[in-house]
C-alpha positions as CSV (number, residue, x, y, z in Angstrom):
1,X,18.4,16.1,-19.4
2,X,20.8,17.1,-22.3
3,X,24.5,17.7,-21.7
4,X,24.3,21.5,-21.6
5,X,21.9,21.2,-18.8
6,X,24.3,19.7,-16.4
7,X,26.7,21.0,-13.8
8,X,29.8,19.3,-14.0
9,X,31.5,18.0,-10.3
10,X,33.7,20.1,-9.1
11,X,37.1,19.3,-8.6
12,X,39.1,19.7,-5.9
13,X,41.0,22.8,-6.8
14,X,37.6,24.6,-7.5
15,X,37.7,24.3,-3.4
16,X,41.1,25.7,-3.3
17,X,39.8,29.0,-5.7
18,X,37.1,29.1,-3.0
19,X,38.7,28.9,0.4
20,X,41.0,31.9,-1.3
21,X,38.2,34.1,-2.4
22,X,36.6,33.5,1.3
23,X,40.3,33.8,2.9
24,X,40.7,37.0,0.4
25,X,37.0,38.4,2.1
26,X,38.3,37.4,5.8
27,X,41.6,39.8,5.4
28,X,39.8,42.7,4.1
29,X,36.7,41.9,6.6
30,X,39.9,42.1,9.1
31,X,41.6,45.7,7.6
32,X,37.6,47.0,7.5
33,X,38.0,46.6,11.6
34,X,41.1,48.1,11.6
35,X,40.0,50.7,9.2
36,X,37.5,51.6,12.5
37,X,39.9,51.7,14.6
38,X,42.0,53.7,12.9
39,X,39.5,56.7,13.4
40,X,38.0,55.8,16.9
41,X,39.5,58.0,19.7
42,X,42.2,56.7,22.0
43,X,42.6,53.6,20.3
44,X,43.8,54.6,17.4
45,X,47.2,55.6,18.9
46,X,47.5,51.3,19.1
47,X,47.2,51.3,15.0
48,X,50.8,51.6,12.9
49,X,51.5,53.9,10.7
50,X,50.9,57.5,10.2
51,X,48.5,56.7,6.7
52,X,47.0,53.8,8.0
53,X,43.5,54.4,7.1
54,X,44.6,54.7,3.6
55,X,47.1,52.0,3.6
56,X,44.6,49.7,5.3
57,X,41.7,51.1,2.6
58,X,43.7,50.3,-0.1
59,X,44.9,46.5,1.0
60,X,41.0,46.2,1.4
61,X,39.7,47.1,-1.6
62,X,42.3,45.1,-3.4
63,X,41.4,42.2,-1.4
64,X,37.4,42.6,-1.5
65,X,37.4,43.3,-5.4
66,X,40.4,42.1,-7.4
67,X,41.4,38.9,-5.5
68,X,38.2,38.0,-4.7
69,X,37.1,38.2,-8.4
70,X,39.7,36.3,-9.4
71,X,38.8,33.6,-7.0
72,X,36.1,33.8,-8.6
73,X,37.0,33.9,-12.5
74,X,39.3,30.8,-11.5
75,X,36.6,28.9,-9.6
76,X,34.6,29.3,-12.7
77,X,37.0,28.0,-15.4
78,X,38.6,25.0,-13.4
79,X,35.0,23.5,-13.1
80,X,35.1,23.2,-17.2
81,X,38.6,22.3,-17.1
82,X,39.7,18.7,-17.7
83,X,42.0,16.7,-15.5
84,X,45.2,17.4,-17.8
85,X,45.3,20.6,-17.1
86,X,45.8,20.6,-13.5
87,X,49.6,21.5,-13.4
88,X,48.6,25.1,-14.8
89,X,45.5,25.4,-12.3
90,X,48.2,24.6,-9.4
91,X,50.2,27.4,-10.8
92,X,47.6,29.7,-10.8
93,X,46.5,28.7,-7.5
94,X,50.4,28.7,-6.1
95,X,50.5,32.9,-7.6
96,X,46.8,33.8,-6.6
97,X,48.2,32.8,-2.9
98,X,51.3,34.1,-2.7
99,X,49.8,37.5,-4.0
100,X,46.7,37.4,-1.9
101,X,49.2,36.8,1.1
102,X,51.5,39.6,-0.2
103,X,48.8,41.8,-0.4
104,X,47.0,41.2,2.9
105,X,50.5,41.5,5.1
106,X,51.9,44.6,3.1
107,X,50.2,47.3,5.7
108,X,52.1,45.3,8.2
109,X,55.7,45.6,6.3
110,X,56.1,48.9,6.3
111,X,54.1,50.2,3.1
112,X,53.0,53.7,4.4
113,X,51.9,55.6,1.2
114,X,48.7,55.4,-0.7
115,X,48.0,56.0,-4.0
116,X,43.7,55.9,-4.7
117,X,44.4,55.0,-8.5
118,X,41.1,53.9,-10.2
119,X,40.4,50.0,-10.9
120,X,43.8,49.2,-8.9
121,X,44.6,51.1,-5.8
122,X,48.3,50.8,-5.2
123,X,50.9,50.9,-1.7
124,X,53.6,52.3,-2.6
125,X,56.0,49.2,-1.8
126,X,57.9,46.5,-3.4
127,X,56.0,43.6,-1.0
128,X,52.6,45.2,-2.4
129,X,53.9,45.5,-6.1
130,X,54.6,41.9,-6.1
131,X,51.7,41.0,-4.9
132,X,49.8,42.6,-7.4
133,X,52.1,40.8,-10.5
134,X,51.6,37.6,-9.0
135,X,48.0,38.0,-9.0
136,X,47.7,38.7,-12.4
137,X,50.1,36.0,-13.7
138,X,47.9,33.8,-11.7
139,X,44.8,35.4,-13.7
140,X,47.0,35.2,-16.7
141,X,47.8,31.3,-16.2
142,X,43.8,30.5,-15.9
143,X,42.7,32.2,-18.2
144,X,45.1,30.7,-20.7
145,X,44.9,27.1,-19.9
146,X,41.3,27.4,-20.3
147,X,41.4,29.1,-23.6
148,X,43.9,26.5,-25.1
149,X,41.4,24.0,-23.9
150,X,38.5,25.2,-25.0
151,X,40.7,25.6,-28.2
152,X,41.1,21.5,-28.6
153,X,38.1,20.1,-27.0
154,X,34.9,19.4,-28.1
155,X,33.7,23.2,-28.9
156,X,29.9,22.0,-27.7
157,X,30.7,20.0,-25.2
158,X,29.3,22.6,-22.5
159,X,26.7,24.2,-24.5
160,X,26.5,28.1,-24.6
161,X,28.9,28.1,-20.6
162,X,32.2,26.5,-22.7
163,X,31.8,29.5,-25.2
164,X,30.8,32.3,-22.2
165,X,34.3,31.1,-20.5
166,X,36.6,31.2,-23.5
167,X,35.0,35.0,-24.0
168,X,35.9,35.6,-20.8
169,X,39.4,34.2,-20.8
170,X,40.0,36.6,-24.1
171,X,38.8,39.4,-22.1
172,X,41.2,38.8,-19.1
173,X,44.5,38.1,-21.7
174,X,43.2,41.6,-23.6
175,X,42.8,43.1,-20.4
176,X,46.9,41.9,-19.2
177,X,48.1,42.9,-22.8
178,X,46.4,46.1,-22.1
179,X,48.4,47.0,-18.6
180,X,51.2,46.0,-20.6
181,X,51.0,48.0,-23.4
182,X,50.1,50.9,-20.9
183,X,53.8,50.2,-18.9
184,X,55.7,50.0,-22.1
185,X,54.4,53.5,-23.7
186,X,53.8,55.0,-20.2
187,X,54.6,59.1,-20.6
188,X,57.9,59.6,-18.5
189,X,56.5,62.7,-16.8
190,X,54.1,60.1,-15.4
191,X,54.2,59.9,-11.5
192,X,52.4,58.5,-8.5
193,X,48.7,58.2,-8.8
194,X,48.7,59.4,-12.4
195,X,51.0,56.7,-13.0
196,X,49.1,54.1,-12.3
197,X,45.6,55.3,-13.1
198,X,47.2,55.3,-17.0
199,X,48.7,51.8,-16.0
200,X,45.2,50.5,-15.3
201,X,42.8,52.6,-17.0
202,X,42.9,50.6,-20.2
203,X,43.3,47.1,-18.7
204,X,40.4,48.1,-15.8
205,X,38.3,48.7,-18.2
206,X,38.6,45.9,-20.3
207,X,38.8,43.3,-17.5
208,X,34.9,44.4,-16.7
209,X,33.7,42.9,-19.9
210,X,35.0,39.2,-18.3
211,X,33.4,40.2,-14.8
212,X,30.1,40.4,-16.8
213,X,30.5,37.5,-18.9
214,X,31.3,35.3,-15.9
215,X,28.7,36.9,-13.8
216,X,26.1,35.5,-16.5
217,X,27.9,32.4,-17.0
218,X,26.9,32.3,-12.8
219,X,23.7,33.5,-13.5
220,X,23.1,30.2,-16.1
221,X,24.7,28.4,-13.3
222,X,22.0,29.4,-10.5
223,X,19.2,28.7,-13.0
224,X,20.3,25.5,-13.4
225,X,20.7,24.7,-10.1
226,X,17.8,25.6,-9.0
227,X,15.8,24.1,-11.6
228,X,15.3,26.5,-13.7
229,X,16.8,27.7,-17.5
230,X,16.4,30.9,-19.7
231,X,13.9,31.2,-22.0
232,X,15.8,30.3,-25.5
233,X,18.0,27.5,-26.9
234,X,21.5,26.9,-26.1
235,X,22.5,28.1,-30.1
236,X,20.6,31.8,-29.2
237,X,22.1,32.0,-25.6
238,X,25.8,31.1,-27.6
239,X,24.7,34.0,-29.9
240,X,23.8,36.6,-26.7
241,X,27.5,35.7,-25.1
242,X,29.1,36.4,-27.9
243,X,27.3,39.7,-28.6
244,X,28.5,40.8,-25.0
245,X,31.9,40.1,-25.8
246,X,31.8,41.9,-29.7
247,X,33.0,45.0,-28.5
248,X,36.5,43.9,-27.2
249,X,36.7,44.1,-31.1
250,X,37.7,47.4,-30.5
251,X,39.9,47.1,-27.9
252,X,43.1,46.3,-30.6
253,X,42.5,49.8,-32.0
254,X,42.6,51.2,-28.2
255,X,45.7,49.6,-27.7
256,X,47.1,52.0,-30.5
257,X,46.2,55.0,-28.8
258,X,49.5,56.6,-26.6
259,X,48.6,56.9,-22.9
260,X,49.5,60.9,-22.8
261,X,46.4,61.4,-25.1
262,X,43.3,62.4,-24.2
263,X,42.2,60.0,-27.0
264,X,43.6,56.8,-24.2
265,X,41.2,57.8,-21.4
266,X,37.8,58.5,-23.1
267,X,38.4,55.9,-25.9
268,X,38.4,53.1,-23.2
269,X,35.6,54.8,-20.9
270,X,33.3,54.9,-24.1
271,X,34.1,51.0,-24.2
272,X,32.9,50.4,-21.5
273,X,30.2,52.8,-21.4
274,X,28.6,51.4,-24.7
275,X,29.9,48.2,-24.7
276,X,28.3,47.1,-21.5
277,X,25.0,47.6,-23.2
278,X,26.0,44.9,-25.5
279,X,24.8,42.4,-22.3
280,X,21.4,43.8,-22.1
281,X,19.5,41.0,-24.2
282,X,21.2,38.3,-22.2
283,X,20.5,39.7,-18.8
284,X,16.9,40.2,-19.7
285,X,17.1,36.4,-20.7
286,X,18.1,35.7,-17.1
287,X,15.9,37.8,-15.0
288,X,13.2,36.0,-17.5
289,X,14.2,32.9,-16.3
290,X,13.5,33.5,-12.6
291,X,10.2,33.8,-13.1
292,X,9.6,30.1,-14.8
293,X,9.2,27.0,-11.9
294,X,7.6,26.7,-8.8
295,X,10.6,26.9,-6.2
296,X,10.1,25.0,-2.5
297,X,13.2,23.7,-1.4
298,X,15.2,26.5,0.3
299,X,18.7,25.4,-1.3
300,X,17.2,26.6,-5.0
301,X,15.3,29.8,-3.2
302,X,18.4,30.5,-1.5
303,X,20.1,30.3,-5.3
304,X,17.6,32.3,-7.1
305,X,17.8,34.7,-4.1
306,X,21.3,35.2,-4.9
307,X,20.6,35.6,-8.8
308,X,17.6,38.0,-7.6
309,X,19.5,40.1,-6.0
310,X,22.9,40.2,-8.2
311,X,20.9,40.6,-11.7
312,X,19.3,43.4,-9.7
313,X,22.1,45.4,-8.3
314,X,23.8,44.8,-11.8
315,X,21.4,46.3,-13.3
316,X,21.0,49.4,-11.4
317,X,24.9,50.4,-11.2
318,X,24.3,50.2,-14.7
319,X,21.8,52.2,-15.4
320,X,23.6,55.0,-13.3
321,X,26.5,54.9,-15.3
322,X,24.5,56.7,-18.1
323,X,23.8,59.3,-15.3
324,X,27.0,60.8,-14.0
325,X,27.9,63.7,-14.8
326,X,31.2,65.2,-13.6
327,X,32.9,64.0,-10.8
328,X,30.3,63.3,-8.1
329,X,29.2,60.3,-5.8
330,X,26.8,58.9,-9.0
331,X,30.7,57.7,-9.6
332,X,31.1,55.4,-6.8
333,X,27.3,54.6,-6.8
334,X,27.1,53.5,-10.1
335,X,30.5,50.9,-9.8
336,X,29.4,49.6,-6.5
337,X,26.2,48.3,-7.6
338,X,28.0,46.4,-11.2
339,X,30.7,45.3,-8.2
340,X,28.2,44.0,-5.6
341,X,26.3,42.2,-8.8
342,X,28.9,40.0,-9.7
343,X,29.8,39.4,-5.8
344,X,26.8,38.4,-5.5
345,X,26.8,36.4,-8.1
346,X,30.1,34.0,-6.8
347,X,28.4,34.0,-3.4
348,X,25.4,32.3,-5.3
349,X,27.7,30.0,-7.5
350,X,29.5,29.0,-4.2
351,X,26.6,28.2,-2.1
352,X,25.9,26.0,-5.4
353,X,29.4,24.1,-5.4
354,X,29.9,23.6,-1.9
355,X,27.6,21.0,-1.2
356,X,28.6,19.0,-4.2
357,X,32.7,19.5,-2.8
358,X,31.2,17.4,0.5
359,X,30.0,20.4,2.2
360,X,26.3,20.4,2.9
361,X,25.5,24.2,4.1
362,X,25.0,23.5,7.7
363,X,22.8,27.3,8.0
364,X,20.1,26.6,5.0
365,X,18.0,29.2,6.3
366,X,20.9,32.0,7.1
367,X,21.8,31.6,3.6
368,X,18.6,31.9,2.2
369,X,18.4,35.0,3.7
370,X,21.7,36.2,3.3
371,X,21.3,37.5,-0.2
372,X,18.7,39.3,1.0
373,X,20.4,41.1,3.7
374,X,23.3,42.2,1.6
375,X,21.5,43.0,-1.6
376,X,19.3,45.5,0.7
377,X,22.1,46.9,2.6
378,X,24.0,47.5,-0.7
379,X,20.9,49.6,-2.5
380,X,20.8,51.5,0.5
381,X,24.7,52.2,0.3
382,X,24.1,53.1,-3.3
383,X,20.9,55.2,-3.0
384,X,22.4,57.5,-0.2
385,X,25.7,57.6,-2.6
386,X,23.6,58.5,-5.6
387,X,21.1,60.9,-3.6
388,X,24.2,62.9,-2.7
389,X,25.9,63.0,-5.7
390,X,22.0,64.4,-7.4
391,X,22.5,67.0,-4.9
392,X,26.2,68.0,-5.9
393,X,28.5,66.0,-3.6
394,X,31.9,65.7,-4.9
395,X,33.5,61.9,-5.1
396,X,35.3,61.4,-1.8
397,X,34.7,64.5,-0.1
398,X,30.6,63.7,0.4
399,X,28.4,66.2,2.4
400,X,30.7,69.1,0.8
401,X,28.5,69.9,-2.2
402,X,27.5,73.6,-2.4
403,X,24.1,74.3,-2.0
404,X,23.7,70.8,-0.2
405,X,21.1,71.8,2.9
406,X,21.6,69.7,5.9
407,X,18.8,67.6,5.8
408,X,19.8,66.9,2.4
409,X,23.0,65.7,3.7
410,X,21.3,63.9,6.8
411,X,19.4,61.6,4.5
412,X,22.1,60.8,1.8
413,X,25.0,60.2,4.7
414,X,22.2,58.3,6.8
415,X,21.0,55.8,4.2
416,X,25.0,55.2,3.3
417,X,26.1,54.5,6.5
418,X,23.0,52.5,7.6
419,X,23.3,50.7,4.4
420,X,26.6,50.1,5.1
421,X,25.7,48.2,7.9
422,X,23.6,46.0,6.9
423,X,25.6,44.7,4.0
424,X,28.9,44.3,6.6
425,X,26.0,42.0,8.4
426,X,25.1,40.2,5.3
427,X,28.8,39.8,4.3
428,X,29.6,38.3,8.2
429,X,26.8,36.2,6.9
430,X,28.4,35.2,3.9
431,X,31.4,34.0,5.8
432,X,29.9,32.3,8.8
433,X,27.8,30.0,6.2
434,X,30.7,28.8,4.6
435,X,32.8,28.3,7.7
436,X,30.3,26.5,9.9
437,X,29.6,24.4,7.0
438,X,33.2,23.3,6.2
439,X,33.7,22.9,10.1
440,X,30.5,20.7,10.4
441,X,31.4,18.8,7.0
442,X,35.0,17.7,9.0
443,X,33.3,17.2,12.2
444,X,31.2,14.7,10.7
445,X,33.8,12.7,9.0
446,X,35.6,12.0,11.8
């Protein structure tokens, strides 16, 4: 087995980036059941707060998405970091807490207005606004220490991942200089929601170039795992990375552009419109490698089930990008699926590193089936989002389409809510895996 081939032993603080994207899942998993309450007769007069189901939505979605893919992103990188550079992971780990704990308690400290900006939602609160910075300094720290790593070591000492990961760290600093560039030339007529969808816009859109990267840098990582590798060398899968990362090339001339112009919003959307395609020849090499070996343990089907699924889902809210037209519920179909595919992905990479932390999964057979579970309660979600939105639903106000007959409406709400079912089971999944198996793991070392 050559060097590239292996999966390094995780260090301690990979743990650490774990147990905060699974505490990060547990809070929103928490404002989701509030979120329920919040509209259920009689008992939400026990809720705070006169926006709560806004307040709560927004904490959650923060939580589900942007913490928990930075838990992600930062697993990722400390696994290829060296041992000298653990004073900037602790940093990063010290921010990502303090934020995600910012975050979570901010519907409790008396942040009562909601702003549904795109990529970021935002309470309207200092507690909540410092949760967010701390977040991305914590990004911001990670992603720097592995690029100035990367920078002196050994440029093949990790084959084509050491590459994929200092791509990925570009894209995250772009994405930061981005947000900042957006505050410093922000329009002063700017207000509220508008406010922050400019503060974002450019920066969102950027930051989903290093969700794909690291979502293939995953999807090498399964492979391998399970015993398994793309078809191709290490020098053409170094070449595919790198062609998914060439259109950040672009993104200094977006930076250019002044947020009040027209220019600022469809200049980045185009990005990431035709840029994404830039990924296509290396997530064909991916899906091609499921298809080589002959898999009969249950820990590798339960990784390639994972891949499966997240290549899948990937795929699809990608393709439905290049079908919406105007603003209808293709919108949220089409993100959910590229969201769900990268989730899925860290799920994958952390059933993967958790036995080799000391903690054998203690439910093989719930987490084989796991991926499963949520990947087919998610394409329901989407399908029922994506139905609607064919028939004319408007994004957030679905079942309101003109023209829409009621059994249209039956099927789309009825496949979106049933779908969202199943994936909440196949998240509680998720969770109850990784518990039981760190409980178990201490049990037995007593």
């Amino acid at each position: 087995m050559n060097q590239s081939s292996r999966i390094p032993v995780p260090a301690p603080a990979v743990a650490s980036w774990i147990w905060l994207g699974v505490w990060a899942l547990i809070a929103a998993g928490v404002l989701a059941i509030l979120l329920g309450l919040s509209r259920t007769p009689v008992l939400h007069d026990f809720v705070p707060g006169t926006q709560w189901f806004r307040v709560a939505l927004v904490a959650h979605v923060d939580l589900s998405v942007l913490v928990w893919f930075v838990a992600g992103a930062g697993a990722l990188w400390t696994l290829y970091l060296g041992p000298r550079h653990r004073p900037a992971t602790g940093a990063a780990l010290l921010f990502a807490l303090v934020g995600t704990v910012a975050i979570s308690t901010a519907p409790f400290a008396g942040a009562e207005r909601a702003l549904m900006a795109n990529y970021v939602p935002v309470l309207q609160h200092p507690w909540f606004y410092a949760g967010l910075l701390a977040v991305g300094t914590a990004l911001g720290i990670q992603a720097g220490s592995y690029l100035l790593a990367f920078a002196r070591g050994p440029r093949d000492a990790d084959g084509p991942i050491g590459l994929a990961l200092a791509l990925a760290a570009v894209s995250a600093l772009l994405a930061l200089l981005a947000v900042g560039v957006s505050w410093v030339r922000m329009p002063p007529d700017a207000a509220d929601e508008r406010y922050f969808e400019l503060l974002f816009w450019g920066g969102g859109h950027v930051l989903q170039f290093m969700h794909t990267i690291l979502m293939l840098v995953a999807a090498l990582l399964l492979l391998r795992g399970a015993g398994l590798a793309p078809p191709g060398t290490d020098t053409t899968h170094r070449a595919l990375f790198a062609l998914s990362a060439l259109p950040l090339l672009g993104v200094p001339w977006l930076l250019t552009i002044d947020p009040a112009v027209a220019g600022y919003v469809t200049g980045y959307s185009e990005l990431m419109r035709w840029g994404g395609t830039a990924c296509i020849p290396l997530l064909l090499l991916m899906a091609a490698g499921l298809r080589r070996g002959s898999l009969t343990d249950i820990g590798a089907r339960t990784l390639q089930s994972a891949l499966f699924w997240s290549l899948a889902l990937f795929a699809g809210g990608g393709i439905l990008g290049f079908l919406i037209q105007g603003s209808n519920t293709v919108i949220p179909a089409h993100y959910h699926g590229s969201i769900v595919g990268v989730t899925l992905a860290y799920m994958g990479v952390f059933y993967l590193l958790l036995p080799m932390l000391g903690y054998p999964l203690a439910l093989p057979r719930t987490a084989r089936w796991q991926p499963v579970v949520y990947g087919i309660g998610q394409v329901m979600h989407i399908a029922g989002l994506a139905w609607t939105g064919g028939h004319g639903a408007q994004r957030k106000t679905v079942g309101t389409a003109e023209g829409m007959s009621r059994v249209q409406e039956i099927v789309g709400m009825g496949l979106m809510g049933t779908g969202s079912l199943v994936a909440v089971i196949g998240g509680t999944m998720f969770l109850v895996v990784v518990l039981l198996s760190v409980r178990r793991a201490r049990r037995s070392r007593r």
